[in-house]
C-alpha positions in Angstrom: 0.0 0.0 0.0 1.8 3.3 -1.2 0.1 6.3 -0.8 1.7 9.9 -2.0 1.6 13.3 -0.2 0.3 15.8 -2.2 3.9 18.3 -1.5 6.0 20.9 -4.4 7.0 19.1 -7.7 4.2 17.0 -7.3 4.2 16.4 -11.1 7.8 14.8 -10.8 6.6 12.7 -8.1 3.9 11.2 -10.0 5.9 10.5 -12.8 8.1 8.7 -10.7 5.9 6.8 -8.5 3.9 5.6 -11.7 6.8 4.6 -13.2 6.7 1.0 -12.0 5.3 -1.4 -14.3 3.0 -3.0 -11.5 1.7 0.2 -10.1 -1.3 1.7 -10.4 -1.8 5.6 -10.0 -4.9 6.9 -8.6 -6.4 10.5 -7.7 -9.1 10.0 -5.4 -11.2 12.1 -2.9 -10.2 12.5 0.6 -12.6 10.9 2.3 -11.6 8.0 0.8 -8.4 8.5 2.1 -9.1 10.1 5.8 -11.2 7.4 6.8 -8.6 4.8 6.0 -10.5 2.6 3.5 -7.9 3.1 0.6 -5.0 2.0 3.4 -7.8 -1.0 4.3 -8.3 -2.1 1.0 -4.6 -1.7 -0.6 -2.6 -4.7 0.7 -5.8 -7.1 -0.5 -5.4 -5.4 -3.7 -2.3 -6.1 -4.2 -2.6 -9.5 -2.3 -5.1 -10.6 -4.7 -3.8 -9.9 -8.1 0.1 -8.4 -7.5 -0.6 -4.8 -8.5 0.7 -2.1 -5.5 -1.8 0.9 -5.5 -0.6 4.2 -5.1 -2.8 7.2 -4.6 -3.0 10.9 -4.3 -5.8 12.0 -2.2 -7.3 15.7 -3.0 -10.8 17.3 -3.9 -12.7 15.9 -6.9 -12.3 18.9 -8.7 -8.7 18.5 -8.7 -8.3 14.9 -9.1 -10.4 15.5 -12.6 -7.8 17.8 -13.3 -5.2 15.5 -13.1 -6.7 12.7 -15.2 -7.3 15.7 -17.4 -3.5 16.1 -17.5 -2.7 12.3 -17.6 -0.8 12.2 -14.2 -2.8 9.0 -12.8 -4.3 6.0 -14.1 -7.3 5.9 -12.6 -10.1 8.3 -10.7 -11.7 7.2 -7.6 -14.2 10.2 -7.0 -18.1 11.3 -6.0 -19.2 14.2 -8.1 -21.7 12.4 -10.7 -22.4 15.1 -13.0 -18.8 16.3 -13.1 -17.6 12.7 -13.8 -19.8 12.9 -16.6 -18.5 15.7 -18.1 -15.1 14.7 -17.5 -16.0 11.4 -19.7 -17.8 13.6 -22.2 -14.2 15.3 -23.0 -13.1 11.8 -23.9 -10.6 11.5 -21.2 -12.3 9.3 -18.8 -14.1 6.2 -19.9 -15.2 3.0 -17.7 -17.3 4.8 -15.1 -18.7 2.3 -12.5 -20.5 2.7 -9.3 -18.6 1.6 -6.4 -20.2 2.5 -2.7 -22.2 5.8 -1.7 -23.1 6.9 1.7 -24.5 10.4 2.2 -23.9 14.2 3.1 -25.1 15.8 6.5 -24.7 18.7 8.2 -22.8 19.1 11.4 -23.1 21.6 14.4 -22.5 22.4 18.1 -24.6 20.6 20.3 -25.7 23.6 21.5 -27.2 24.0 17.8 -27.2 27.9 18.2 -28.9 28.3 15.0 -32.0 25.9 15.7 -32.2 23.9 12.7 -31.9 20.3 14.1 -34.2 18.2 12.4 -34.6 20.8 9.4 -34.7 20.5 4.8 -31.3 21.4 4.2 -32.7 24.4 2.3 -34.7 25.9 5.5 -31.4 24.7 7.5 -29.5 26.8 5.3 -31.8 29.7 5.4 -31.5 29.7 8.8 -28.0 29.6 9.3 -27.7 32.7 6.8 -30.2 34.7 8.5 -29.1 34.3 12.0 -25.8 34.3 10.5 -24.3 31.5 12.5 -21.0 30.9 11.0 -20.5 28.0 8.6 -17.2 26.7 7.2 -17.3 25.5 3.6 -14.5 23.2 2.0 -14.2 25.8 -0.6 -11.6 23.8 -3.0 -14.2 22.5 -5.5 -13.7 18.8 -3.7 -17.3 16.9 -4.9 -18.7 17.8 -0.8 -17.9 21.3 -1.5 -19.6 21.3 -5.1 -23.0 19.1 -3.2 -22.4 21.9 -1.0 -23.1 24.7 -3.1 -25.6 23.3 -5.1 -27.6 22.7 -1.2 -27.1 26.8 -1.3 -28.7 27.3 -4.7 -31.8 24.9 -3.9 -32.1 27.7 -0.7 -31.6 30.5 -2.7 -28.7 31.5 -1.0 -25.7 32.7 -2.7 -23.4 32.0 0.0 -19.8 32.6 -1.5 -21.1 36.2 -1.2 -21.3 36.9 2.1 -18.0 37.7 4.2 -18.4 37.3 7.8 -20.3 33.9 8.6 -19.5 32.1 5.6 -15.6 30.3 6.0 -14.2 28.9 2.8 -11.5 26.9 4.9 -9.5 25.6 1.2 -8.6 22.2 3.5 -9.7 19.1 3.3 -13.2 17.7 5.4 -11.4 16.5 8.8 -9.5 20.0 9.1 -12.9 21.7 8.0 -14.6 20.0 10.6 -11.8 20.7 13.4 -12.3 24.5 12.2 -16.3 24.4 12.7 -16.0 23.0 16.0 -13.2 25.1 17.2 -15.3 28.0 16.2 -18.5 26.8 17.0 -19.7 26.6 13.7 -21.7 24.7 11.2 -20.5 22.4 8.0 -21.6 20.0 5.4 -19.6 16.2 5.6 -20.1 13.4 4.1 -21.0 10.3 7.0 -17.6 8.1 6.5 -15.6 11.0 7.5 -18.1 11.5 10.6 -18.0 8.6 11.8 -14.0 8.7 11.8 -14.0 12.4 13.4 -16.2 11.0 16.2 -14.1 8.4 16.8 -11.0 10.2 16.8 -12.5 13.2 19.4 -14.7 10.4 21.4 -15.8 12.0 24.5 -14.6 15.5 23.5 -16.6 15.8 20.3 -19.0 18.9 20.5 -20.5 18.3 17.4 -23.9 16.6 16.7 -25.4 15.9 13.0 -28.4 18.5 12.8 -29.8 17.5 8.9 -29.8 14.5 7.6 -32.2 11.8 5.4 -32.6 14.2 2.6 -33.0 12.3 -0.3 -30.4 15.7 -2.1 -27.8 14.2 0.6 -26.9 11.0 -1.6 -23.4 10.5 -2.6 -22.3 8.3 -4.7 -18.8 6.7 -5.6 -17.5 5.7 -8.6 -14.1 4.5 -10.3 -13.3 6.5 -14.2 -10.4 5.1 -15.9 -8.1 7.8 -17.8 -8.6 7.0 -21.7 -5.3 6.1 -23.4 -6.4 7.1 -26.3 -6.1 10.9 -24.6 -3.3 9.7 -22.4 -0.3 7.9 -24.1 1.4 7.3 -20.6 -1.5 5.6 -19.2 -2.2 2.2 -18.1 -5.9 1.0 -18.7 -5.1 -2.8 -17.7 -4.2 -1.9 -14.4 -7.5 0.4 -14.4 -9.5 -2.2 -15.5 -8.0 -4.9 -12.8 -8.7 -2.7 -9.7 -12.6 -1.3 -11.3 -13.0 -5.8 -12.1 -11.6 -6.1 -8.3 -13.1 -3.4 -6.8 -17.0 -4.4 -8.0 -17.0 -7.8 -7.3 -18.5 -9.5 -4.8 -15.8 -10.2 -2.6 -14.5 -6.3 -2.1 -18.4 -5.6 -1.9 -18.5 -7.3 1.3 -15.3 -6.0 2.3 -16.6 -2.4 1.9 -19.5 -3.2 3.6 -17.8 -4.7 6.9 -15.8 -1.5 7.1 -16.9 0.1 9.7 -16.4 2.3 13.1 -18.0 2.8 16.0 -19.4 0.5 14.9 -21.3 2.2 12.0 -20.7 1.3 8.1 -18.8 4.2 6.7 -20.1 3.2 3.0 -22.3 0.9 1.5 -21.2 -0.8 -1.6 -23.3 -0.7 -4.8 -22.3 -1.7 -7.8 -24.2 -4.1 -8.8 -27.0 -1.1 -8.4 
């Protein structure tokens, strides 16, 4: 199991790491990453068919940008309609459904805003109104773009205001550190939840206030980079891990996941 830091001269790093002819290179999403089911899944990867997976975790948005510029093999990622466009470019092909679990929104216990139990539209109009603060991703990661489109649906443009909206530009566990530090609100998805609350146990000051909203699905999904685009690429290792990572053996490995005792996703691809 290899996985790269996202540091300066990252480009020469990928270019080395992907140099092996048994490696495959993938950009994925954090929460893939934070909540330790890429380190969980890895060594059977590689245990099961001899190929070491190596990945760079970062926002959606930016892991399409670097299938776009043919650094990584494959995509691991959970921004549907961007997927889609990324495949309409002719850069991505292959897209299958892995796991999903869903978005909610966090807050103090305290809940100063009142909108436990709310829509997330009326939960965001409230926020804005009694302008509680509320700290957004704001790095075009696919939580930060489910985000934003939560804000449209309320008719809210958020990225407007200045003093209670926080555009953090980290990743969800530092975003969520931020809110509760500060006493604020933020969107998550529920794997990286459930790993927050079990790294902060009995200090945790932060409850899920919305939740169940059928907006608040997210899904997962694996895009191999097209070689046809991508001369450097390496579509047979793509295809082993998408073949590996749908069947019915990882399913169930993906679905006994868990923490706290809690599934962190729920495998779907036969869906």
């Amino acid at each position: 199991m290899k996985k790269i830091l996202v540091t300066l001269g990252l480009s020469v790093v990928l270019a080395a790491s992907s140099s092996a002819k048994d490696a495959l290179m993938m950009a994925t999403t954090t929460s893939t990453d934070n909540t330790g089911l890429l380190d969980y899944l890895a060594p059977k990867f590689e245990k099961d068919t001899g190929t070491t997976l190596k990945w760079v975790a970062t926002g959606t948005g930016k892991a399409l940008k670097m299938g776009g510029n043919c650094d990584v093999d494959i995509l691991f990622v959970h921004a549907p309609a961007s997927e889609k466009k990324f495949i309409a470019t002719g850069f991505g092909v292959d897209r299958q459904q892995v796991m999903y679990n869903d978005f909610i929104v966090i807050g103090p216990k305290k809940d100063p805003a009142s909108v436990n139990g709310l829509t997330p539209s009326d939960a965001l109009k409230k926020i804005k109104d009694t302008s509680a603060q509320f700290f957004s991703r704001g790095d075009n990661s696919g939580t930060n773009k489910k985000e934003l489109s939560l804000w449209k649906n309320a008719n809210v443009d958020a990225k407007s205001a200045s003093s209670w909206y926080i555009q953090t530009g980290q990743g969800m566990l530092t975003t969520i550190n931020m809110a509760a530090e500060k006493g604020g609100y933020t969107m998550t998805d529920r794997g990286t939840w459930i790993k927050y609350m079990s790294q902060k146990g009995d200090a945790n000051t932060m409850k899920v206030v919305v939740e169940g909203d059928k907006s608040l699905f997210n899904q997962y999904s694996v895009v191999t980079i097209n070689k046809e685009k991508c001369s450097n690429v390496k579509p047979e290792l793509a295809k082993k891990f998408t073949n590996w990572v749908v069947s019915a053996p990882t399913q169930k490995i993906i679905a006994d996941f868990r923490l706290l005792g809690q599934a962190l996703f729920i495998p779907n691809a036969s869906k």
